[in-house]
DSSP file (Angstrom, degrees, kcal/mol; ACC not computed):
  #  RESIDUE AA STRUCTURE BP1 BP2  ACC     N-H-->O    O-->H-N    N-H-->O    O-->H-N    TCO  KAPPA ALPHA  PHI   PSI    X-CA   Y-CA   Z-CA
    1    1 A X     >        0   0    0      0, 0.0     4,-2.2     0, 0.0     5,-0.2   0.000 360.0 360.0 360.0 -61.1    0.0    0.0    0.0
    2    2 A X  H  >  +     0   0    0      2,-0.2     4,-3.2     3,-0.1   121,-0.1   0.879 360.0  52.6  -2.3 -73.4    2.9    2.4    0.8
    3    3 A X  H >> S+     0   0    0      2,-0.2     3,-2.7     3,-0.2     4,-0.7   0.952 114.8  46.5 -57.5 -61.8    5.1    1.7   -2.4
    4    4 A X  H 3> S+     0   0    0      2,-0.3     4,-3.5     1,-0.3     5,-0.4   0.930 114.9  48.6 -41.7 -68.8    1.4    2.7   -4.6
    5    5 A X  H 3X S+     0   0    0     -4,-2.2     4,-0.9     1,-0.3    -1,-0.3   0.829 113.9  48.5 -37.9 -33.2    0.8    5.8   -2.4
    6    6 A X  H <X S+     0   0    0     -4,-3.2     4,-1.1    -3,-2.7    -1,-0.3   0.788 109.8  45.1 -87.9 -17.8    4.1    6.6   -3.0
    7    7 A X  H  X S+     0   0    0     -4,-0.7     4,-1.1     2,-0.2    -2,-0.2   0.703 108.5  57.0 -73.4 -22.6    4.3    6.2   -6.5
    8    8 A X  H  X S+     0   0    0     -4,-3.5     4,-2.2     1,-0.2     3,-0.2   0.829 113.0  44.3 -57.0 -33.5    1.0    8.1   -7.2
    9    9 A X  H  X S+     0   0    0     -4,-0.9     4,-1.9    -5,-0.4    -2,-0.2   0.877 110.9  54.1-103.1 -36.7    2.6   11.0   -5.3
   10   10 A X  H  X S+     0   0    0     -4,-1.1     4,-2.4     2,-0.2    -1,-0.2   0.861 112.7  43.5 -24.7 -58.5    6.1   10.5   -7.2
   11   11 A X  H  X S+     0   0    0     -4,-1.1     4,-0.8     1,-0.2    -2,-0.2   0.826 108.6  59.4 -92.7 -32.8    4.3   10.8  -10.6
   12   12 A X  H  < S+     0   0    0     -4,-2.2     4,-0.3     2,-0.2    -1,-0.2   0.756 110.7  39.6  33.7 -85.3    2.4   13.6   -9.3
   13   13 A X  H  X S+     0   0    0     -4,-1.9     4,-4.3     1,-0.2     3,-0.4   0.764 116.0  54.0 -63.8 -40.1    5.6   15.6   -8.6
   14   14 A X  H  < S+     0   0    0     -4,-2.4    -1,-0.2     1,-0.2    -2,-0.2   0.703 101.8  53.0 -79.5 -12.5    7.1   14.4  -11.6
   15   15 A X  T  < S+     0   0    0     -4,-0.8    -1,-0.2     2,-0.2    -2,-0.2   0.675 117.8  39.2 -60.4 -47.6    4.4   15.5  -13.6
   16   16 A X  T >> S+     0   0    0     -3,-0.4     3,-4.1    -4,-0.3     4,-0.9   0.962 106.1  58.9 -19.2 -98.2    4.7   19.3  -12.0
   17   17 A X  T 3< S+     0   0    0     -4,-4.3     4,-0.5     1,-0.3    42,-0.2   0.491 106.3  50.1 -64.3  -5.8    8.0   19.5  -11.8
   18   18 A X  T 3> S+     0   0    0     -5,-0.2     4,-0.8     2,-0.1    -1,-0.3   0.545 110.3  56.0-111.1  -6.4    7.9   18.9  -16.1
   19   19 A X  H <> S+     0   0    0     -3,-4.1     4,-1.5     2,-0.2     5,-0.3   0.522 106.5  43.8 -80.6   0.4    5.3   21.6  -16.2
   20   20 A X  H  X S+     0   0    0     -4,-0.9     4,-4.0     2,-0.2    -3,-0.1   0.856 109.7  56.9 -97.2 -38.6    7.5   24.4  -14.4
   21   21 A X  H  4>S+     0   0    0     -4,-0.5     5,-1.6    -5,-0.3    -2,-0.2   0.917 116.9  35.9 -73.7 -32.1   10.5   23.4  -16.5
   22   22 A X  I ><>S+     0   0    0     -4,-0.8     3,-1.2     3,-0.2     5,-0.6   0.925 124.0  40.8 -64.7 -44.8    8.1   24.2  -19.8
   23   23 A X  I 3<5S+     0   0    0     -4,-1.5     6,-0.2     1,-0.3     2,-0.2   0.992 128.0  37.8 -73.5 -37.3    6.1   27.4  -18.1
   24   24 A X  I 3<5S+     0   0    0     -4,-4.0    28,-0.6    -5,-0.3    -1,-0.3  -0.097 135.7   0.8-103.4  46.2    9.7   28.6  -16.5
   25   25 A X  I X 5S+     0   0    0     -3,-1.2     3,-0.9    -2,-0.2    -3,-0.2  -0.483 129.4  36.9-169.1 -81.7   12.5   27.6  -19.5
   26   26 A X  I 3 <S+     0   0    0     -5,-1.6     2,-1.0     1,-0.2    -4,-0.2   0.919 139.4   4.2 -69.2 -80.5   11.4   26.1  -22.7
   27   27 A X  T 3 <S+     0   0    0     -5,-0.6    -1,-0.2    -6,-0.1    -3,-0.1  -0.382  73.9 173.9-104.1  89.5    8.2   28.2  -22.9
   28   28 A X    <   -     0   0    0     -2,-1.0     2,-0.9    -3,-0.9    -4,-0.1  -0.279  35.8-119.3 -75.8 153.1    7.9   30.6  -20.2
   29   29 A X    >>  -     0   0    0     -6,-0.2     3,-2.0     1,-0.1     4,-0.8  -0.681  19.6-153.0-101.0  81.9    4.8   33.0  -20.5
   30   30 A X  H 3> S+     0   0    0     -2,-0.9     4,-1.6     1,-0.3    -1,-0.1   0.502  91.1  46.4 -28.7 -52.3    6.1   36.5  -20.8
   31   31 A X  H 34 S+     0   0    0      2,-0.2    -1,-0.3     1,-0.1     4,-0.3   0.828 115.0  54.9 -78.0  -1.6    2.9   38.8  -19.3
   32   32 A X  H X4 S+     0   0    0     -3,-2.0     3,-0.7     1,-0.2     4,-0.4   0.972 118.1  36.2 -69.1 -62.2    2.9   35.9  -16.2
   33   33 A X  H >X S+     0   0    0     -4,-0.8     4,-1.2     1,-0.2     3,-0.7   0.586  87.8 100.0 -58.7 -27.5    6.5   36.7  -15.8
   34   34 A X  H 3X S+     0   0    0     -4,-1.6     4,-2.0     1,-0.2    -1,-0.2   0.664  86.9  42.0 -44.9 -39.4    6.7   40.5  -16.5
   35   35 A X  H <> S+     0   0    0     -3,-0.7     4,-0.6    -4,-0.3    -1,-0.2   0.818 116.4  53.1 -91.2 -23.1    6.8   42.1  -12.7
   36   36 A X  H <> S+     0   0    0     -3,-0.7     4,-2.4    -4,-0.4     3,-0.3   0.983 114.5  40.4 -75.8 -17.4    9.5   38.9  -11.7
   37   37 A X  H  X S+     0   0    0     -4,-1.2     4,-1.6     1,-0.2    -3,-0.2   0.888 118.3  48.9 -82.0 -28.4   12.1   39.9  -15.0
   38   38 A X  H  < S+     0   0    0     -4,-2.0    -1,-0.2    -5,-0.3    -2,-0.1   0.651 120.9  44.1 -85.7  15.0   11.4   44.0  -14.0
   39   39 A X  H  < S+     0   0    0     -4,-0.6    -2,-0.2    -3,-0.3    -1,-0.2   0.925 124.0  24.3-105.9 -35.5   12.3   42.7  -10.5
   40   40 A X  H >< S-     0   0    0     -4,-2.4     3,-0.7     1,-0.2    -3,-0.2   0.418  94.6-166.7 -95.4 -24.4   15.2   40.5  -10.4
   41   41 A X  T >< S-     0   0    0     -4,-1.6     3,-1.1    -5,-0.3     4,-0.2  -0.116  72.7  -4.7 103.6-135.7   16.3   42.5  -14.0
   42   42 A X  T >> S+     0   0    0      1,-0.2     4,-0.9     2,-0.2     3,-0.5   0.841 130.4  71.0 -57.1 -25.2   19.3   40.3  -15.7
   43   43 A X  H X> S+     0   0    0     -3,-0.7     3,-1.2     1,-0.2     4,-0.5   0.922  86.0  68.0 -30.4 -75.9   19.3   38.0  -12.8
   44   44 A X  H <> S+     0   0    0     -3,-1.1     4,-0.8     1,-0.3    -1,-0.2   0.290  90.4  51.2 -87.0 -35.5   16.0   36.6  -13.8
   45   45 A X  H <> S+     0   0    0     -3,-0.5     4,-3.9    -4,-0.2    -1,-0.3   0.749 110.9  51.1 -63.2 -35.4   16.6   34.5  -17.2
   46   46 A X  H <X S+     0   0    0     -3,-1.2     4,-0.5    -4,-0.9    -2,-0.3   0.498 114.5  44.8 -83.1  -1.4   19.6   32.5  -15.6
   47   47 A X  H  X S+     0   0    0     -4,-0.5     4,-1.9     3,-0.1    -2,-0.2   0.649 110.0  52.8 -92.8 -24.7   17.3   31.7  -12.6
   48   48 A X  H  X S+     0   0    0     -4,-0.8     4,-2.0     2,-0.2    -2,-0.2   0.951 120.4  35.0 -60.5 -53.2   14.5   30.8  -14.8
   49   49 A X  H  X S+     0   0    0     -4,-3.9     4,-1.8     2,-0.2     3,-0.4   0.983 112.1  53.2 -57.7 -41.9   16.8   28.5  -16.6
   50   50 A X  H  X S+     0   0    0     -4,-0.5     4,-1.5     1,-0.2    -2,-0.2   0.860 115.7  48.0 -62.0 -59.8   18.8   27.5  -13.6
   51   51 A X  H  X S+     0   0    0     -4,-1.9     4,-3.0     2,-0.2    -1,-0.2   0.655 114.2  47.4  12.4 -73.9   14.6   26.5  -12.2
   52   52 A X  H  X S+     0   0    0     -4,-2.0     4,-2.3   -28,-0.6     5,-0.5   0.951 109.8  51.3 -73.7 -64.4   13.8   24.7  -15.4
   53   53 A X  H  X S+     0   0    0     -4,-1.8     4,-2.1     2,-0.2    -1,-0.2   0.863 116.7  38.5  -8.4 -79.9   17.2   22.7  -15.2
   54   54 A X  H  X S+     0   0    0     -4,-1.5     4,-3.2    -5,-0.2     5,-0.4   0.936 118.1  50.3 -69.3 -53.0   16.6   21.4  -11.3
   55   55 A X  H  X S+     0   0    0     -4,-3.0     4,-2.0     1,-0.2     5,-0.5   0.956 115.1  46.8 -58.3 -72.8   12.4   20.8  -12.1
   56   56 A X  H  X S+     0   0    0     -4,-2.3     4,-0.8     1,-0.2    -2,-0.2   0.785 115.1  43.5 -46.8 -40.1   13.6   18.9  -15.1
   57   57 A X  H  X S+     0   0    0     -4,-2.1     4,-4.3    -5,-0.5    -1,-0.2   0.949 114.8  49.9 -73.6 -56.4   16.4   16.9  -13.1
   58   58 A X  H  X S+     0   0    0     -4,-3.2     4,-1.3    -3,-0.3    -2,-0.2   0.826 102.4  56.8 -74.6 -17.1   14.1   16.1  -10.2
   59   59 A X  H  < S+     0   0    0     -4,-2.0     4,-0.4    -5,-0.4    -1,-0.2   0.729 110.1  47.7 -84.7 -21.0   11.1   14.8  -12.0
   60   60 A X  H  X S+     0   0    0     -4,-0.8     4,-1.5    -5,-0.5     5,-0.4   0.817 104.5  66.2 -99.8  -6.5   13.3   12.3  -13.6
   61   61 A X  H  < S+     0   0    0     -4,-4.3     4,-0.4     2,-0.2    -2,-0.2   0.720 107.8  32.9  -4.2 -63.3   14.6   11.7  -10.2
   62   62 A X  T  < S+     0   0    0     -4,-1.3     4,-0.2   -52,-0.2    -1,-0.2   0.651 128.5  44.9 -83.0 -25.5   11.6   10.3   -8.8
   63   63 A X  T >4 S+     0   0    0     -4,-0.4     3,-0.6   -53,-0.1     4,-0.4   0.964 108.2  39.4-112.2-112.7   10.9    9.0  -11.8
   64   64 A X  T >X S+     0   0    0     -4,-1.5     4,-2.9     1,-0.2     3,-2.3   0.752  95.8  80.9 -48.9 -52.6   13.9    7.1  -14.0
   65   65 A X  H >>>S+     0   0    0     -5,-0.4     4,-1.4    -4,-0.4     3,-1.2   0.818 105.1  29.6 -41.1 -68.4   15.7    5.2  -10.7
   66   66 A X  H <45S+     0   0    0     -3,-0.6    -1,-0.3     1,-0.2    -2,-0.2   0.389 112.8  63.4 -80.0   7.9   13.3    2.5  -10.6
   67   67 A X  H <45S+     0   0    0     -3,-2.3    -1,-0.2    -4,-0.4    -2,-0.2   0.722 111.9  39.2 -79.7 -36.6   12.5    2.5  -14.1
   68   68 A X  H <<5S-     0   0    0     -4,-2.9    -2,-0.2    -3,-1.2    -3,-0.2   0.717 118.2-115.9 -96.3 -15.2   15.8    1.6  -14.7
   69   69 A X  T  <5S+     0   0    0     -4,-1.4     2,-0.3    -5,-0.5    -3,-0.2   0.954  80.0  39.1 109.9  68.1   16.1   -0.9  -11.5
   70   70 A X      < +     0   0    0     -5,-0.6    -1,-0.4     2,-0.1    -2,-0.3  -0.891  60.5  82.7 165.8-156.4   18.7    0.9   -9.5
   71   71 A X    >>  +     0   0    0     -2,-0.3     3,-0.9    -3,-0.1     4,-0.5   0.868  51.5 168.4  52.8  36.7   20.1    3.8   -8.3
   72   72 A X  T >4  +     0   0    0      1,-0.2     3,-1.5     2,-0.1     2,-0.1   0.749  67.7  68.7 -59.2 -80.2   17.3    3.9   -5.4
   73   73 A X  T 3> S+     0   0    0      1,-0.3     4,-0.7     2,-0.1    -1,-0.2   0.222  90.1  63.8 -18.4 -49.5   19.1    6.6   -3.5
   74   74 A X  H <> S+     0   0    0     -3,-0.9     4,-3.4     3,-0.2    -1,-0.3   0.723  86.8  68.5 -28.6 -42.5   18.3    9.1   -6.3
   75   75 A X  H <X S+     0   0    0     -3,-1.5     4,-3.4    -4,-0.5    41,-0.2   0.967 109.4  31.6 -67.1 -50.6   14.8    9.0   -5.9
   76   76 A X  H  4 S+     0   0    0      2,-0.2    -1,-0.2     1,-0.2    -2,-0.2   0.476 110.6  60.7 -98.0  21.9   14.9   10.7   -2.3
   77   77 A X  H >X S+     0   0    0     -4,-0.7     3,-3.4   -16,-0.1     4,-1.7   0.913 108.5  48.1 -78.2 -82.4   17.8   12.8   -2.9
   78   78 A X  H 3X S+     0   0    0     -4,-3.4     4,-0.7     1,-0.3    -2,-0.2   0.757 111.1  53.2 -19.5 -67.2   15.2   14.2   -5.9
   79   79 A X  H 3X S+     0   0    0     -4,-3.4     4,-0.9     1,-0.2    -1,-0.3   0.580 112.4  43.8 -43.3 -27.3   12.4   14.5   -3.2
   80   80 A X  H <> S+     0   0    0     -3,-3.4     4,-2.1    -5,-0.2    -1,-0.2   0.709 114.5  44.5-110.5 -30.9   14.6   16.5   -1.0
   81   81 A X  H  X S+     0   0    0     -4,-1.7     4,-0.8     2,-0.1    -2,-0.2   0.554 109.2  55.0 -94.4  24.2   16.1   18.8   -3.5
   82   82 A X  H  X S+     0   0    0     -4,-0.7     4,-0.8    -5,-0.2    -2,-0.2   0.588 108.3  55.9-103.6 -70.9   12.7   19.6   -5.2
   83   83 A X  H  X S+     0   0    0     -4,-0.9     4,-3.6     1,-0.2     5,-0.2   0.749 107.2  48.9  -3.2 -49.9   11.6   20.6   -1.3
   84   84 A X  H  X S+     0   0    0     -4,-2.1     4,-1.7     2,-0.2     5,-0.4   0.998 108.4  51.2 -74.5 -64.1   14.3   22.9   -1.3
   85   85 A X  H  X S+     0   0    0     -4,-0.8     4,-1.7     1,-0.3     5,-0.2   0.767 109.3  52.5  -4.8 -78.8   13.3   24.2   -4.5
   86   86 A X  H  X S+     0   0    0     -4,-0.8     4,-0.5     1,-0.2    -1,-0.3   0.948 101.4  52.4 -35.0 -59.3    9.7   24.7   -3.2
   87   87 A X  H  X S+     0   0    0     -4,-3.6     4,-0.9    -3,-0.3    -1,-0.2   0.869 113.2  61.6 -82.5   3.7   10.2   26.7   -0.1
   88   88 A X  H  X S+     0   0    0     -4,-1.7     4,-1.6    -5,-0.2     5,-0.4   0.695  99.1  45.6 -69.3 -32.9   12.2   28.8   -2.8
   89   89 A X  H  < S+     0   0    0     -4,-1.7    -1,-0.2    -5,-0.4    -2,-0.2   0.501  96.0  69.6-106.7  13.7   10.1   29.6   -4.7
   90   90 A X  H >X S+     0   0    0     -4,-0.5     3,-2.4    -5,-0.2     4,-1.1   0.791 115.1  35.6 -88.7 -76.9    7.7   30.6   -2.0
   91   91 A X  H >X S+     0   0    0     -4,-0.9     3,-2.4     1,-0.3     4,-1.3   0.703 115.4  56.9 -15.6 -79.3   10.4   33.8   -1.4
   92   92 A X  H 3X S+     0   0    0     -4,-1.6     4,-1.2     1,-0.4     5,-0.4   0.643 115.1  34.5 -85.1 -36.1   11.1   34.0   -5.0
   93   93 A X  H <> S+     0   0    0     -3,-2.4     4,-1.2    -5,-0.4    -1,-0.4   0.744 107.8  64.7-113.4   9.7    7.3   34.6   -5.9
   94   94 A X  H << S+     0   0    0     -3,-2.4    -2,-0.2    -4,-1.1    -3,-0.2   0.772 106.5  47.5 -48.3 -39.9    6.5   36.5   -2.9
   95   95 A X  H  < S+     0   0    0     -4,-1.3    -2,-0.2    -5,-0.3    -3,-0.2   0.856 126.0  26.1 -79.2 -33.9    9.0   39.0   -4.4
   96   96 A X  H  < S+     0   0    0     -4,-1.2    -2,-0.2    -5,-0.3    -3,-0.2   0.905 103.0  80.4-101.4 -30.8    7.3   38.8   -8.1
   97   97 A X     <  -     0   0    0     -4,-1.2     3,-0.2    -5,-0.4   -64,-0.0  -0.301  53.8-163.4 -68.3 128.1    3.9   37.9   -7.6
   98   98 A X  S    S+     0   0    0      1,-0.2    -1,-0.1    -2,-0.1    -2,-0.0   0.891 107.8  25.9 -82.3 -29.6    1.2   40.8   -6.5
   99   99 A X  S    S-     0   0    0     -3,-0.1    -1,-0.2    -6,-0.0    -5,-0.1   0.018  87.4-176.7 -76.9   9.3   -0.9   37.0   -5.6
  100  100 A X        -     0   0    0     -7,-0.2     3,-0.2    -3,-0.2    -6,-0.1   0.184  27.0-129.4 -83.5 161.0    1.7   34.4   -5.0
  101  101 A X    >   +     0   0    0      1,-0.2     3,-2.4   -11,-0.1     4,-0.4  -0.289  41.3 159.6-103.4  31.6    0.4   31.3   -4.5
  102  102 A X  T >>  +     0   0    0      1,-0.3     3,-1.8     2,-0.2     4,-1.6   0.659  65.4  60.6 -29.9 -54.5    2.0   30.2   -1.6
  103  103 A X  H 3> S+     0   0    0      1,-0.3     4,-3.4    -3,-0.2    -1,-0.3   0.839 108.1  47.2 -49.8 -40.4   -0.5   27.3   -0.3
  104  104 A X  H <> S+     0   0    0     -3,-2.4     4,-3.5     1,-0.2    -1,-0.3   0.903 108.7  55.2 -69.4 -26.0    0.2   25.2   -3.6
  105  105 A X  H <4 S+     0   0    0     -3,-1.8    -1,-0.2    -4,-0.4    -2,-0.2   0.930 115.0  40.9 -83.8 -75.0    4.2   25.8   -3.2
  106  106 A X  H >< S+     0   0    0     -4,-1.6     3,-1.0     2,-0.2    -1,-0.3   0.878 111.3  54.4 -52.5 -43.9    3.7   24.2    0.5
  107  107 A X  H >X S+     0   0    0     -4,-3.4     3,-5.8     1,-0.2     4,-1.9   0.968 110.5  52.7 -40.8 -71.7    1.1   21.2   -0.6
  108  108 A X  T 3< S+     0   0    0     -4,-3.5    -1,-0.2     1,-0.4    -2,-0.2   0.551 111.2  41.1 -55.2  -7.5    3.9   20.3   -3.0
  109  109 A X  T <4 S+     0   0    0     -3,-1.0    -1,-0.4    -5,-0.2    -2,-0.2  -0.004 107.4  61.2-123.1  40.3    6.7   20.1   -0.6
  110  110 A X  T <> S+     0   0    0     -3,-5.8     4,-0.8    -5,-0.1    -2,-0.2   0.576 100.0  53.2 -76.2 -36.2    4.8   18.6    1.4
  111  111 A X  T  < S+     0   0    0     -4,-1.9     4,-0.3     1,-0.2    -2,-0.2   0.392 114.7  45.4 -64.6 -11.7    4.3   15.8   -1.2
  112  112 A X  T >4 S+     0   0    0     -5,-0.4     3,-0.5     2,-0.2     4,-0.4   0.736 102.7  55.0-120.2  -7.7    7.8   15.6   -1.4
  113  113 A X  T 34 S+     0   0    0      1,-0.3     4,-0.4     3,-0.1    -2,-0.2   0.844 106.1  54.3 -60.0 -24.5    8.7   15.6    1.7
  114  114 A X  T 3X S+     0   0    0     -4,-0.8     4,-0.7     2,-0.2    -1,-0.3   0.583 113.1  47.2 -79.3 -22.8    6.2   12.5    2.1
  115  115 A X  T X4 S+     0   0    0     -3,-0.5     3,-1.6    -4,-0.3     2,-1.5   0.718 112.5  50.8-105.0-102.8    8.4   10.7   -1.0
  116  116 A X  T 3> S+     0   0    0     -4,-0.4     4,-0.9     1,-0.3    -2,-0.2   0.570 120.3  31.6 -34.7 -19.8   11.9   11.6    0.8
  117  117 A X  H 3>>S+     0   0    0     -2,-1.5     4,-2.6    -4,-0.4     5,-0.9   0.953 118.5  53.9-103.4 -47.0   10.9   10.1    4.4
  118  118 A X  H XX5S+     0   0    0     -3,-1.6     4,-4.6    -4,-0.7     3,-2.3   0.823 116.9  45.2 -77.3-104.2    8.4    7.0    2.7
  119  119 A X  H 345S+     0   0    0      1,-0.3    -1,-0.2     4,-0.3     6,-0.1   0.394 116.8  40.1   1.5 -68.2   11.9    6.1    0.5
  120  120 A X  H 3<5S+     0   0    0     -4,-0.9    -1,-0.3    -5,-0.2    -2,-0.3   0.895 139.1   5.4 -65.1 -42.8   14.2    6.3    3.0
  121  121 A X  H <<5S+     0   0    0     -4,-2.6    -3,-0.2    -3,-2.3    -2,-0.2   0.527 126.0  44.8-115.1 -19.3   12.0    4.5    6.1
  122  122 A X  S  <<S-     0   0    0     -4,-4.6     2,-0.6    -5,-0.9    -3,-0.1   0.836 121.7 -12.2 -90.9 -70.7    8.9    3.2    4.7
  123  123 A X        -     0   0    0   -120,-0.1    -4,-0.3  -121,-0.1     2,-0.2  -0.917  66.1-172.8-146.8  99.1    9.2    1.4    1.4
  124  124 A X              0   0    0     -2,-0.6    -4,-0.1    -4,-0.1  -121,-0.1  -0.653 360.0 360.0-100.2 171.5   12.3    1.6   -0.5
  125  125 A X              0   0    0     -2,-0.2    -1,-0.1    -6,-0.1   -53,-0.0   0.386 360.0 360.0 -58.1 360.0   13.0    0.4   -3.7
């Protein structure tokens, strides 16, 4: 029961975490974005990539270890630096957002915080 719970919540993340890397790299949506590039100024395209980079890495994180039958460790390594990620990007869109969206920001590291501890103590690979 574990491993399923944890894999819905895995594919979830990983699912997420390949939509930020589209809305914030590959096609980011310019009037969404407008107050964080006049806020963070040149800063703001090499943190969008750097974003898209790490969402793109940790959703095949969760994702690819046990698809390929090893590497378990990745998976909550992934879980813990998409966390960090998250309660960044609660700062990071407090500062651009006139709305930010905190609550989803916290659900979603909550969810991985639930994959990093499940991985390591409940039901590893």
């Amino acid at each position: 029961m574990w491993n399923t719970l944890l894999w819905g919540t895995q594919i979830v993340l990983a699912i997420k975490f390949a939509s930020v890397a589209v809305t914030h790299g590959l096609l980011p949506d310019q009037a969404k974005l407008q107050p964080g590039l006049e806020r963070w100024g040149e800063r703001a395209r090499p943190m969008l990539v750097a974003i898209a980079v790490g969402a793109v890495c940790g959703a095949l994180g969760l994702i690819a270890p046990a698809a390929m039958g090893g590497l378990a460790w990745v998976t909550p390594a992934a879980a813990g630096a998409l966390a960090v990620m998250l309660l960044a990007a609660v700062v990071l869109h407090r500062g651009c957002r006139t709305q930010p969206n905190d609550w989803v920001s916290l659900i979603l590291f909550a969810l991985a915080i639930f994959v990093l501890v499940g991985r390591l103590n409940v039901a590893a690979f």
